[in-house]
LOVODREN-396721 format. One record per atom (N, C-alpha, C): residue number from 1; residue in three letters; atom name; x, y negated, z negated. Coordinates in pm, whole numbers. Each point is the difference from the previous one (the first is absolute). Layout:
% residues N
[pt NUM, 'ALA', 'CA', [X, Y, Z]]
...
END
This chain:
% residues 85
[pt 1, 'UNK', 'N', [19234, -15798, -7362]]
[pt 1, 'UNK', 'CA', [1, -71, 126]]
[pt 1, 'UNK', 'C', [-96, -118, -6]]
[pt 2, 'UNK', 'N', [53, -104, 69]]
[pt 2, 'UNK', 'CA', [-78, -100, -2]]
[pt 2, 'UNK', 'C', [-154, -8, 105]]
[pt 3, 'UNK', 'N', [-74, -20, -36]]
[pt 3, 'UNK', 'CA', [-115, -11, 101]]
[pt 3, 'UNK', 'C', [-1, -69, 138]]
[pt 4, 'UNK', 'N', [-44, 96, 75]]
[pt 4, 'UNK', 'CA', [-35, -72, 173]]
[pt 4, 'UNK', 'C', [-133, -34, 10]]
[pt 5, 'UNK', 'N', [48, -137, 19]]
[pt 5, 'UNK', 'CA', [-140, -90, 51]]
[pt 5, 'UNK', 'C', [-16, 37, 177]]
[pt 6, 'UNK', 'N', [-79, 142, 29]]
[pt 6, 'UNK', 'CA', [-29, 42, 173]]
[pt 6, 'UNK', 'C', [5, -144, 52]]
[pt 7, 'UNK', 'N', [4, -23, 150]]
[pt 7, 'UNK', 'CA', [-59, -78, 41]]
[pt 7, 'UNK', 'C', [-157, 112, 86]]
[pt 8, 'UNK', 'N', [-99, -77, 110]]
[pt 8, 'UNK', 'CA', [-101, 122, 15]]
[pt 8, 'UNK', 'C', [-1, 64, 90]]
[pt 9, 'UNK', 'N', [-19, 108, 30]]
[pt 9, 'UNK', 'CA', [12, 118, 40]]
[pt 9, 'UNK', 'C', [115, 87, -73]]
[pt 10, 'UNK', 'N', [31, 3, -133]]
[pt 10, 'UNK', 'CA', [95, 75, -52]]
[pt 10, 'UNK', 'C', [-95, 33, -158]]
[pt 11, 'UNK', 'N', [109, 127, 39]]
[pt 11, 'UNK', 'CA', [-90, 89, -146]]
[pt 11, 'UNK', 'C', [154, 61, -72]]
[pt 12, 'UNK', 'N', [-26, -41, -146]]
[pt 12, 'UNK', 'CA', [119, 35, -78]]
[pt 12, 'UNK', 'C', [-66, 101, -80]]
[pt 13, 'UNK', 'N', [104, 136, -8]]
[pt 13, 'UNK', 'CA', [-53, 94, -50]]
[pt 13, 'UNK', 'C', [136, 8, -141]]
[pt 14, 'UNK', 'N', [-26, 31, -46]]
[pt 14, 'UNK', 'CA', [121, 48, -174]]
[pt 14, 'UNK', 'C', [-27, 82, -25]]
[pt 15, 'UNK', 'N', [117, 69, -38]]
[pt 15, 'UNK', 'CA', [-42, 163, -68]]
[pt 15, 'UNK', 'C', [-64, 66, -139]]
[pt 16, 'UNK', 'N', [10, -145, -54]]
[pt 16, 'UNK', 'CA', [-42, -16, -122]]
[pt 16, 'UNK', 'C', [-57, -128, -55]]
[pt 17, 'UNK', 'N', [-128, -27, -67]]
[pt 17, 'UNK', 'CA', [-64, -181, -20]]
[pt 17, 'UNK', 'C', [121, -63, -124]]
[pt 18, 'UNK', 'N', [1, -98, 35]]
[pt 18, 'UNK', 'CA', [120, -113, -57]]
[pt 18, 'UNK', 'C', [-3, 20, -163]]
[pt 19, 'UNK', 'N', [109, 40, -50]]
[pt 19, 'UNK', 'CA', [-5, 5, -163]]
[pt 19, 'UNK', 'C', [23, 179, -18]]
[pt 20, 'UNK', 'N', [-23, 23, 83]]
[pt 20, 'UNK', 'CA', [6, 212, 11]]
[pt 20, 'UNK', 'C', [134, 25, 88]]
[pt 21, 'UNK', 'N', [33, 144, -49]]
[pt 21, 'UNK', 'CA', [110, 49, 115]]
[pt 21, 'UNK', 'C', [-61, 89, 43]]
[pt 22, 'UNK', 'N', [105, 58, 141]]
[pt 22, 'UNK', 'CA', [-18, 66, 81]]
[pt 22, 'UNK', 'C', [37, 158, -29]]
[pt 23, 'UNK', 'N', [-42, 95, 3]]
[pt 23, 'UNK', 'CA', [70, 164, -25]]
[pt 23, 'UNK', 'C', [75, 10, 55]]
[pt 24, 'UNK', 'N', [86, 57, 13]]
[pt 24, 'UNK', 'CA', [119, -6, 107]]
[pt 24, 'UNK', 'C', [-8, 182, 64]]
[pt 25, 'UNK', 'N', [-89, 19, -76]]
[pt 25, 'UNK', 'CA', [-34, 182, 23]]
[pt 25, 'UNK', 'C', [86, 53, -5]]
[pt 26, 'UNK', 'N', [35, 154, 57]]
[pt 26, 'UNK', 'CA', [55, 118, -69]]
[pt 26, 'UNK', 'C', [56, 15, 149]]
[pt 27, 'UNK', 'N', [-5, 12, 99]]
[pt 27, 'UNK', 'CA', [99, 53, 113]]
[pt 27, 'UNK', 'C', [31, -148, 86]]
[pt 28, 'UNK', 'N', [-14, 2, 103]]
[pt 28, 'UNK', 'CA', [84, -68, 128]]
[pt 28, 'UNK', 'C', [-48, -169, -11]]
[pt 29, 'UNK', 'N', [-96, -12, -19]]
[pt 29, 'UNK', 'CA', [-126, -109, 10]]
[pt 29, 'UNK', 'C', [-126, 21, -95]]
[pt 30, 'UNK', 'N', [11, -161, -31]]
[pt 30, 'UNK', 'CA', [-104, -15, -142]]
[pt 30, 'UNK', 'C', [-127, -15, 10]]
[pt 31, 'UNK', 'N', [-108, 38, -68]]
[pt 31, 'UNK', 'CA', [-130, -7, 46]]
[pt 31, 'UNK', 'C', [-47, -60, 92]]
[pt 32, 'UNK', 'N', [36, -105, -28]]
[pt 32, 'UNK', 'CA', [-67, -83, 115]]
[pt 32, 'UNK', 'C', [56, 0, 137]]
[pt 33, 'UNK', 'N', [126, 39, 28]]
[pt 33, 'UNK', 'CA', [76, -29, 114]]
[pt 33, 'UNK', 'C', [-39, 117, 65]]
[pt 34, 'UNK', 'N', [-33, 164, -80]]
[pt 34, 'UNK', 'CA', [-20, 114, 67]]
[pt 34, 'UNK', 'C', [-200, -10, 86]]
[pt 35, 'UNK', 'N', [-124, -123, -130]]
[pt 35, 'UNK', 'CA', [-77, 38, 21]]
[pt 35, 'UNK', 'C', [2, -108, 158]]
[pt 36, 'UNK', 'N', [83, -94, -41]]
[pt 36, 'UNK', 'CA', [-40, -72, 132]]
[pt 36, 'UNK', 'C', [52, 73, 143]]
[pt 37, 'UNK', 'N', [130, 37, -38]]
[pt 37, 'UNK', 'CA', [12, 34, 104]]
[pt 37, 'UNK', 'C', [-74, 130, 88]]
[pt 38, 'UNK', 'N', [-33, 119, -116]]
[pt 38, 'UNK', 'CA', [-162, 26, 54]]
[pt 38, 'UNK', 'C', [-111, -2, 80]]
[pt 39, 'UNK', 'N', [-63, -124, -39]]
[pt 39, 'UNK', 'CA', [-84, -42, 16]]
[pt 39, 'UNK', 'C', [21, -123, 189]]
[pt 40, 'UNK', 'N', [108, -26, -20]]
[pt 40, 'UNK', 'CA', [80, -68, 98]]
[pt 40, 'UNK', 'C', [-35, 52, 137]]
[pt 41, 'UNK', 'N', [32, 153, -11]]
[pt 41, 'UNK', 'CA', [-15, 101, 133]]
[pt 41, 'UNK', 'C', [-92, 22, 37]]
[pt 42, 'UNK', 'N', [-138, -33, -77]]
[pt 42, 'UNK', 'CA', [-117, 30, 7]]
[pt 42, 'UNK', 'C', [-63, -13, 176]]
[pt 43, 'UNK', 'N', [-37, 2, 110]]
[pt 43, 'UNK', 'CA', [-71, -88, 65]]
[pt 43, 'UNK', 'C', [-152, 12, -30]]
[pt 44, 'UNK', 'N', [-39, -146, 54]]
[pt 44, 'UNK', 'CA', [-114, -57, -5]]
[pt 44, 'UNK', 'C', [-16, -59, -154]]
[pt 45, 'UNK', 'N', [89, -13, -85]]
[pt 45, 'UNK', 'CA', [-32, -63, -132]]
[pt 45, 'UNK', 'C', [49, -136, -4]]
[pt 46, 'UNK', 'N', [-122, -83, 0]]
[pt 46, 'UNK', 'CA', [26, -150, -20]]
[pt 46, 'UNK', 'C', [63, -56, -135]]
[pt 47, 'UNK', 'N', [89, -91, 50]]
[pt 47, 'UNK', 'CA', [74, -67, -112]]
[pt 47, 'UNK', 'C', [-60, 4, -141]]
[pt 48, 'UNK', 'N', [-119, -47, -38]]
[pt 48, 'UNK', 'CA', [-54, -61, -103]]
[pt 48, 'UNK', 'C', [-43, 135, -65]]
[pt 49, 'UNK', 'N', [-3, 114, 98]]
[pt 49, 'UNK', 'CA', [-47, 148, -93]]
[pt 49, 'UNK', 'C', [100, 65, -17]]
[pt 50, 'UNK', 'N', [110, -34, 65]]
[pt 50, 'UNK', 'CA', [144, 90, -2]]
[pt 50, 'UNK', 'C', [56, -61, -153]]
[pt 51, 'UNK', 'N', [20, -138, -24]]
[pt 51, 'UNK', 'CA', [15, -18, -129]]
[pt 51, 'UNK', 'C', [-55, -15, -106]]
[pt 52, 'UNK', 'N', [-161, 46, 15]]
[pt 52, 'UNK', 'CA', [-135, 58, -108]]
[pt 52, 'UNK', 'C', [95, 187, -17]]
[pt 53, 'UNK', 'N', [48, 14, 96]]
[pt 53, 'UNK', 'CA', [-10, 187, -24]]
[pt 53, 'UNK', 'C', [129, -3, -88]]
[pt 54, 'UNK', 'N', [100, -80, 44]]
[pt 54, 'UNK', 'CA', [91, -12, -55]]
[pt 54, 'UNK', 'C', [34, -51, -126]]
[pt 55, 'UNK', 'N', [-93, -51, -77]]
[pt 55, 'UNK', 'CA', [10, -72, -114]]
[pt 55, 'UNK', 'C', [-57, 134, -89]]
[pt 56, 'UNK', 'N', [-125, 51, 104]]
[pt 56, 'UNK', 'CA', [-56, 131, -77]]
[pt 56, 'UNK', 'C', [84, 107, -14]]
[pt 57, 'UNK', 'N', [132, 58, 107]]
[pt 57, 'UNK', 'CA', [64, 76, -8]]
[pt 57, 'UNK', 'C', [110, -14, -152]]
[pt 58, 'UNK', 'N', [27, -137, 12]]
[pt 58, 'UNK', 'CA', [90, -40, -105]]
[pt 58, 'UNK', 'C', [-53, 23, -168]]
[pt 59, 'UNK', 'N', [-100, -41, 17]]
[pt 59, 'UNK', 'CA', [-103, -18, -169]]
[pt 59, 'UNK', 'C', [-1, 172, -10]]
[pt 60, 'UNK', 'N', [21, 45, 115]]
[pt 60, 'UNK', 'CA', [-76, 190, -51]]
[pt 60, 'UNK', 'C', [159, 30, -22]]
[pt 61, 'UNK', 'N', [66, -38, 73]]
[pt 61, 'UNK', 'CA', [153, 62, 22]]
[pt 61, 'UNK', 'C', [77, -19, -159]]
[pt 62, 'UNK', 'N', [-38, -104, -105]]
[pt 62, 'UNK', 'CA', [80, -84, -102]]
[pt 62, 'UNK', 'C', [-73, 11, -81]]
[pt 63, 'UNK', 'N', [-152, 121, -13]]
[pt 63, 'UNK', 'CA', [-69, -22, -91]]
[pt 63, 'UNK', 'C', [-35, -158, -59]]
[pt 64, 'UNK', 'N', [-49, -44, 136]]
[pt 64, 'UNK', 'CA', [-61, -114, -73]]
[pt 64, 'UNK', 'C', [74, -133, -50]]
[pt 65, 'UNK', 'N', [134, 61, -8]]
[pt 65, 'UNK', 'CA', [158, -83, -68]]
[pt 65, 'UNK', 'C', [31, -160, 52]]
[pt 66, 'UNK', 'N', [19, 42, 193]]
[pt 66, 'UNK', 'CA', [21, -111, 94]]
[pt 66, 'UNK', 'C', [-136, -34, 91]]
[pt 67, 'UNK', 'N', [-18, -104, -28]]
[pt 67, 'UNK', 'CA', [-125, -55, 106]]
[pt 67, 'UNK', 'C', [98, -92, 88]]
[pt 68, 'UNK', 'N', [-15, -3, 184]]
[pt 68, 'UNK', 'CA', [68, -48, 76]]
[pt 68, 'UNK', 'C', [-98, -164, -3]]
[pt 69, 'UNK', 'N', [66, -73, 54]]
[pt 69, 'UNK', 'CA', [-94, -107, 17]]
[pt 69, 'UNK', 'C', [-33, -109, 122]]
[pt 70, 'UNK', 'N', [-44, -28, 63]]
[pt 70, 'UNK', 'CA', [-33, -71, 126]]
[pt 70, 'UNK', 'C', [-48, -129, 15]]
[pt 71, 'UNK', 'N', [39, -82, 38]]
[pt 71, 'UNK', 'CA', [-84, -122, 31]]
[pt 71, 'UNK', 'C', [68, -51, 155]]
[pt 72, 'UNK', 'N', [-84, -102, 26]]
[pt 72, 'UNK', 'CA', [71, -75, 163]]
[pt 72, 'UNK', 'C', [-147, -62, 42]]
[pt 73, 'UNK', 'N', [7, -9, 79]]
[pt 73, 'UNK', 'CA', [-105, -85, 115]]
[pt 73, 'UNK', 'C', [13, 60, 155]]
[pt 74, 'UNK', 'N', [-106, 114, 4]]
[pt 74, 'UNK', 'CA', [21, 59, 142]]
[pt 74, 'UNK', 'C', [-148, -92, 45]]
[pt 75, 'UNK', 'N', [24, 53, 176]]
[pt 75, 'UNK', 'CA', [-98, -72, 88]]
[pt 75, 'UNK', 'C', [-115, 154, -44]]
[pt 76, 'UNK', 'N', [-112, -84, 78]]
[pt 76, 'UNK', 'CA', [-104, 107, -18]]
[pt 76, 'UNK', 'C', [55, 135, 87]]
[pt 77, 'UNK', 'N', [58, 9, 127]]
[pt 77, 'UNK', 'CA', [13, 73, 76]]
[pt 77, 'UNK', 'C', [87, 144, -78]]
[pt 78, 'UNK', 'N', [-65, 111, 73]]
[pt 78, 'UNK', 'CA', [60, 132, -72]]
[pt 78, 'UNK', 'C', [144, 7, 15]]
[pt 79, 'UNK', 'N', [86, 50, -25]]
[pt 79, 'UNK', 'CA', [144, 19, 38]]
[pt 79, 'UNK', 'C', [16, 151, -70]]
[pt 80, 'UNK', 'N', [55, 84, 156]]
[pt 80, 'UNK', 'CA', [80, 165, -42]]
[pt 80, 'UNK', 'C', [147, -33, 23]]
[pt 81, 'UNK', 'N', [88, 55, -70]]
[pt 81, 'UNK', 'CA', [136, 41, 33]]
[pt 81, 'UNK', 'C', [-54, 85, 118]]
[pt 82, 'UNK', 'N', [-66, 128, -21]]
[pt 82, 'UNK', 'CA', [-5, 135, 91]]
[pt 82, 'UNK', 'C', [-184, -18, 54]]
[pt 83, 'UNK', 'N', [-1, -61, 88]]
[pt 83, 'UNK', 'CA', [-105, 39, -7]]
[pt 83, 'UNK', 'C', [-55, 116, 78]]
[pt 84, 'UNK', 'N', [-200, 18, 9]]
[pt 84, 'UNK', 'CA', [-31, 98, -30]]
[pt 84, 'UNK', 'C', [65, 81, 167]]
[pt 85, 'UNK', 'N', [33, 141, 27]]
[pt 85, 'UNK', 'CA', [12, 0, 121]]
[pt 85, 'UNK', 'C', [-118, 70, 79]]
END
């Protein structure tokens, strides 16, 4: 895939860093799609730690195999999908 230049307030996440593939794993959904979505339901987990846990879920999940990868330009401000209730 070709690279997205974000504009700011957007964060591009990949399931895998550019030049690597992705696992496609063993049942329904592939590492990354099962850890994010996971981690997704969480409440009170801010964006920027939801895809720290998730990169960690992936590296433990693939032995190490797939590292997910992130870049963008967020504002300072926190952002939850769920937040805390």
């Amino acid at each position: 895939l070709a690279r997205i230049e974000p504009d700011d307030g957007t964060l591009v996440v990949y399931a895998a860093r550019e030049g690597t593939t992705a696992d496609d794993g063993d049942g329904n959904n592939s590492p990354f799609a099962r850890a994010f979505a996971n981690r997704l339901v969480q409440p009170g987990l801010e964006l920027t730690k939801l895809v720290g846990f998730v990169r960690r879920d992936v590296l433990s999940a693939t032995n190490k195999g797939q590292e997910p990868y992130t870049y963008g330009s967020l504002p300072p401000e926190d952002f939850y999908f769920l937040p805390q209730p």
